[in-house]
C-alpha positions in Angstrom: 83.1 65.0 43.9 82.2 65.2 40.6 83.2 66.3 36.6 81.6 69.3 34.9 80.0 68.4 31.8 80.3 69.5 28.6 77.4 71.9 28.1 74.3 70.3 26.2 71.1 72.0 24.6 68.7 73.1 26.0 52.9 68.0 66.0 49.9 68.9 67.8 48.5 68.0 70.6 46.5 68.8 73.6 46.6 69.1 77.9 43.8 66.1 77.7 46.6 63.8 75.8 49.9 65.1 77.1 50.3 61.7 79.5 50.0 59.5 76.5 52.7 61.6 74.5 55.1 60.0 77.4 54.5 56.8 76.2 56.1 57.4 72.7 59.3 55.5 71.8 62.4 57.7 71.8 65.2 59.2 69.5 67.9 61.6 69.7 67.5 65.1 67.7 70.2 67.3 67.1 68.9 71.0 66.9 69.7 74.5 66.0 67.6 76.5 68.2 65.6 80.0 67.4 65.2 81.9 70.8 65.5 81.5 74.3 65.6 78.9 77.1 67.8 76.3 76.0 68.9 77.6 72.5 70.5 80.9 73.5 69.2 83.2 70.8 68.6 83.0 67.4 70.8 80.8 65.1 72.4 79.0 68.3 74.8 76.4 67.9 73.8 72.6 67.5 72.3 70.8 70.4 71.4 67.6 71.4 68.2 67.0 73.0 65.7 64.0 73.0 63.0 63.6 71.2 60.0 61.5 70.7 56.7 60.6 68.2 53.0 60.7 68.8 49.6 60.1 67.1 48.6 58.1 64.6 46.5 54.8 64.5 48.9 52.9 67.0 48.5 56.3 69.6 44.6 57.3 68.7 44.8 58.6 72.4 46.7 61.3 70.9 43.7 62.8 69.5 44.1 64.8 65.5 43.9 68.2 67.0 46.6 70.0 68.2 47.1 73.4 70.3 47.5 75.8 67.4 44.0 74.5 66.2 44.7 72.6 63.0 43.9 69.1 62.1 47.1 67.2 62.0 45.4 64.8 59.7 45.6 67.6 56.9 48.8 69.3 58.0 50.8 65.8 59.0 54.3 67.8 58.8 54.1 69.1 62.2 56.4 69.3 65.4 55.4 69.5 68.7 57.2 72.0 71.8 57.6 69.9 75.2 57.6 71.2 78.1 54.0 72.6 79.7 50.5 72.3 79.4 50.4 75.8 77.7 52.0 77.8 75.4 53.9 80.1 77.9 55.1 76.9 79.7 56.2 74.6 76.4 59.1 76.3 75.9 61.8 73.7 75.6 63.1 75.1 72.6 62.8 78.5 73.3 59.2 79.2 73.7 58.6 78.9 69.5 55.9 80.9 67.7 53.8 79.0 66.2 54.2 78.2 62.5 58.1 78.1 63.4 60.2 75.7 60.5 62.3 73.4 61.3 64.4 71.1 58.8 64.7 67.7 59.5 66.7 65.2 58.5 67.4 61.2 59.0 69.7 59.9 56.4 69.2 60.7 52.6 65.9 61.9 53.6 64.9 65.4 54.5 61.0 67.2 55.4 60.4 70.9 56.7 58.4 70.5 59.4 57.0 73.2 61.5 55.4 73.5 65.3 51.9 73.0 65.8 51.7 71.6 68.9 52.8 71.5 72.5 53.1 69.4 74.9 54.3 67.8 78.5 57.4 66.5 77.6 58.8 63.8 80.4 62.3 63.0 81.0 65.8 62.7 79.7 66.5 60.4 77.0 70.2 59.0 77.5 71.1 61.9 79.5 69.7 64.2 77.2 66.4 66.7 77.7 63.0 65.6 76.1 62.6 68.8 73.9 60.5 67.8 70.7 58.1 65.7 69.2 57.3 64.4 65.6 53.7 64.1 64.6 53.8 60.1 63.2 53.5 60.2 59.9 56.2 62.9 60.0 58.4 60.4 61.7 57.2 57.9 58.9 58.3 60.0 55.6 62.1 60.4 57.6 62.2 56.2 57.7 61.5 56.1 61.3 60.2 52.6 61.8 56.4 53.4 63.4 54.9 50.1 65.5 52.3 50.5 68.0 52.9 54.3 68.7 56.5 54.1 68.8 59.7 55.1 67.4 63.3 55.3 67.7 66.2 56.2 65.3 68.4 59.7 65.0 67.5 62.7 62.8 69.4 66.3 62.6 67.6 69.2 62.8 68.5 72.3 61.3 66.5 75.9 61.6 64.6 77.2 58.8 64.2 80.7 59.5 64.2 84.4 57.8 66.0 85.7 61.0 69.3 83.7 60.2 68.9 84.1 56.2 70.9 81.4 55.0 72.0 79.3 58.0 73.5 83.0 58.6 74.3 84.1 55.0 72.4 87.3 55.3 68.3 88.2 53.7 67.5 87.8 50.0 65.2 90.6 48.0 61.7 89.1 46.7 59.8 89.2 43.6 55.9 89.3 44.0 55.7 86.7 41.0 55.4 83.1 41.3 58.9 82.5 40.4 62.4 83.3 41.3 63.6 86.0 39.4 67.3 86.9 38.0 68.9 90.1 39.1 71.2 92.2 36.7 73.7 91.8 39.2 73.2 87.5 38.5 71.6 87.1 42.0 68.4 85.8 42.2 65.2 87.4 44.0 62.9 84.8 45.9 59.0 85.2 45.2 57.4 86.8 48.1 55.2 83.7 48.7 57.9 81.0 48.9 58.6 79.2 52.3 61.5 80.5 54.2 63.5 77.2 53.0 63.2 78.5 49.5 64.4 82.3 50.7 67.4 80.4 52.7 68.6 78.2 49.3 68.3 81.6 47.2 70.8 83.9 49.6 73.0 80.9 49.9 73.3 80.7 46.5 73.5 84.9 45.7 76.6 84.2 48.4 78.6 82.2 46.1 77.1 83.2 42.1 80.6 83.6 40.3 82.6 81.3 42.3 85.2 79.4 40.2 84.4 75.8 39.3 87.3 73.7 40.4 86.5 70.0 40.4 86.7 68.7 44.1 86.6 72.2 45.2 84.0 73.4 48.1 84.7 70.1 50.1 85.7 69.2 53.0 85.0 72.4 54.4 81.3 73.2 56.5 78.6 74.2 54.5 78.8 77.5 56.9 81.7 78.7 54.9 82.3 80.4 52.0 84.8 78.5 49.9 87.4 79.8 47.6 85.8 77.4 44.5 83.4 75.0 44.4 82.3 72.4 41.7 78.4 70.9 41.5 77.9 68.9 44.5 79.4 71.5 47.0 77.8 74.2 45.6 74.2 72.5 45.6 75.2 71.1 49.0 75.7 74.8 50.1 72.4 76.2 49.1 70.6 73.2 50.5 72.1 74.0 54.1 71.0 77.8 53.4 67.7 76.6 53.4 68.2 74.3 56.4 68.4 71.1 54.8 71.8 70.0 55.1 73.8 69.8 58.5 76.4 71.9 58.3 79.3 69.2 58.1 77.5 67.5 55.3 80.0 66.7 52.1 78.2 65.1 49.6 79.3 63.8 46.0 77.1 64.1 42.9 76.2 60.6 42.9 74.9 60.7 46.8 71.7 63.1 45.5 70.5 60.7 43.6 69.3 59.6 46.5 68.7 61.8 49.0 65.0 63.4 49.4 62.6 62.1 48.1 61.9 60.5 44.4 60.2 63.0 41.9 59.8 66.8 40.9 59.1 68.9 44.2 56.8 72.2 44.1 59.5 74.9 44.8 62.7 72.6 44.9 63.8 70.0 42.2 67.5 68.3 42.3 68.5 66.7 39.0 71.7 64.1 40.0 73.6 61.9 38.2 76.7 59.8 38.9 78.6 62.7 37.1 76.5 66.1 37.8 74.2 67.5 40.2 71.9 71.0 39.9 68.7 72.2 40.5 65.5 74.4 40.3 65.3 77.0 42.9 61.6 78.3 42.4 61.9 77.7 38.9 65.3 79.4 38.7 68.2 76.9 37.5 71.3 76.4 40.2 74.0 75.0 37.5 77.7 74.8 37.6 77.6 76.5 33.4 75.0 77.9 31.0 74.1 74.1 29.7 71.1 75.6 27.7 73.3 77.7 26.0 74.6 81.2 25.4 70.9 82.7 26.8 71.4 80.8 30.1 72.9 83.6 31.9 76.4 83.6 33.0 78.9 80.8 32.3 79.8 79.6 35.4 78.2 78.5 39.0 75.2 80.7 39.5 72.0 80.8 38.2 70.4 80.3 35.1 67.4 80.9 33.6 66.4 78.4 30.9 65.3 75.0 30.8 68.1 72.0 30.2 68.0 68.6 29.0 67.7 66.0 31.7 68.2 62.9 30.4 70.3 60.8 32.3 69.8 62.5 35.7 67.8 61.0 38.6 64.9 63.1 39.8 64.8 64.1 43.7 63.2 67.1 46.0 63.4 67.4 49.3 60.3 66.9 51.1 57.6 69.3 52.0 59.0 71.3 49.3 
């Protein structure tokens, strides 16, 4: 919960290495699937399937090269699909295209990661399917611990995707600047070039522009749901599941984001939290619970707003890969 201030100035790899995949250490993955097989259509509901790591110097059997054709050395955010040798057969989640997002999170930490990779897949991990694996460095930026080409530990996975908008709250317009623009209606428009995460935190955020601050007010409810009122922390927790980033049961205080992602400004997403107050940039667009910067910052309440505050006092976090 937290008190509105006063307002101040302002995973890749290929058929040749699929055997040594089954050798990775294991973990348990909980997954809103796209399309198909398993994950019954877009959006699905939550699942839980196994998962596992690969690569890296304690797996060099791995190889760096994975089936979509890109060094995973340069591009070390990457997912792999189990099941097959090829892409028709590695369709444990569906049969993903690739490039597919997929938010992951362990904890207070968070990445976008999206599918490079297939592969073979083995068998169930405490009664659940082997459906995904986490290039290792990946694994390493969620605070997996990584020894000898092995991991273990429990992350949720949420799907980042313009076919479900928001986690299902419906397709935002675009701007073909680099920034987010404001609407006259006090929606925002997401740049055409932003990753779906970005579009997904903007349409959760044009759901709820105007809502009533109430302090305490948003929580306790999912993240799916459109509250009657909200105050800081439910509402910034609201867009961050409308990009993928927050399990839908999440209910997090102000104080909790200082830290959660990871430390410092991000490229399309920056959280500003304090023990008191949370918001953010959105694409260079402020998410704020008033118009801090002053009677030029847009509307007065929870919504967007388009200046520049003052941030002393407030921690500095992103989620990662954004």
């Amino acid at each position: 919960m937290d008190a509105n201030p006063l307002p101040r100035a302002g995973i890749v790899v290929t058929a040749l290495v699929l055997a040594a995949m089954l050798t990775a250490g294991l973990g348990l993955v909980t997954l809103s699937l796209l399309a198909g097989g398993s994950g019954a259509g877009i959006c699905g509901s939550a699942q839980t399937v196994g998962a596992t790591e690969y690569g890296g110097p304690g797996d060099p059997s791995s190889g760096s090269v994975g089936s979509s054709g890109v060094n995973l050395a340069k591009q070390p955010n990457s997912y792999a699909e189990l099941g097959g040798t090829s892409f028709r057969t590695a369709t444990a989640l569906g049969g993903l295209a690739y490039g597919t997002p997929l938010a992951i999170s362990r904890g207070a930490r968070s990445v976008v990661a999206y599918k490079r990779d297939i592969g073979l897949g083995g068998g169930p991990i405490d009664g659940h399917p082997r459906e995904i694996d986490l290039w290792w460095e990946l694994a390493r930026s969620l605070g997996i611990p990584y020894q000898h080409g092995r991991w273990a530990g429990t992350v949720q996975i949420s799907v980042v995707s313009p076919a479900c908008g928001a986690g299902g709250a419906g397709a935002v317009q675009t701007t073909t600047g680099p920034r987010a623009t404001l609407l006259p209606d006090d929606e925002a428009a997401a740049p055409a070039s932003a990753p779906a995460a970005v579009d997904g935190i903007i349409a959760a955020g044009n759901q709820i522009v105007g809502k009533p601050y109430v302090y305490g007010g948003g929580h306790g409810l999912p993240l799916s749901e459109v509250a009657a009122d909200y105050d800081c922390s439910s509402s910034v927790a609201h867009l961050l599941w409308g990009g993928g980033l927050l399990a839908v049961q999440t209910d997090m205080t102000a104080a909790q984001f200082e830290h959660w992602g990871q430390p410092g400004p991000g490229r399309w997403v920056t959280i500003y939290a304090s023990a008191n107050h949370v918001y953010m940039y959105v694409a260079g667009l402020r998410w704020d619970t008033h118009n801090a910067a002053g009677p030029d910052d847009g509307l007065p309440g929870i919504g967007w707003h388009p200046l520049v505050r003052e941030d002393a006092g407030f921690v500095v976090r992103h989620p990662a890969g954004l």
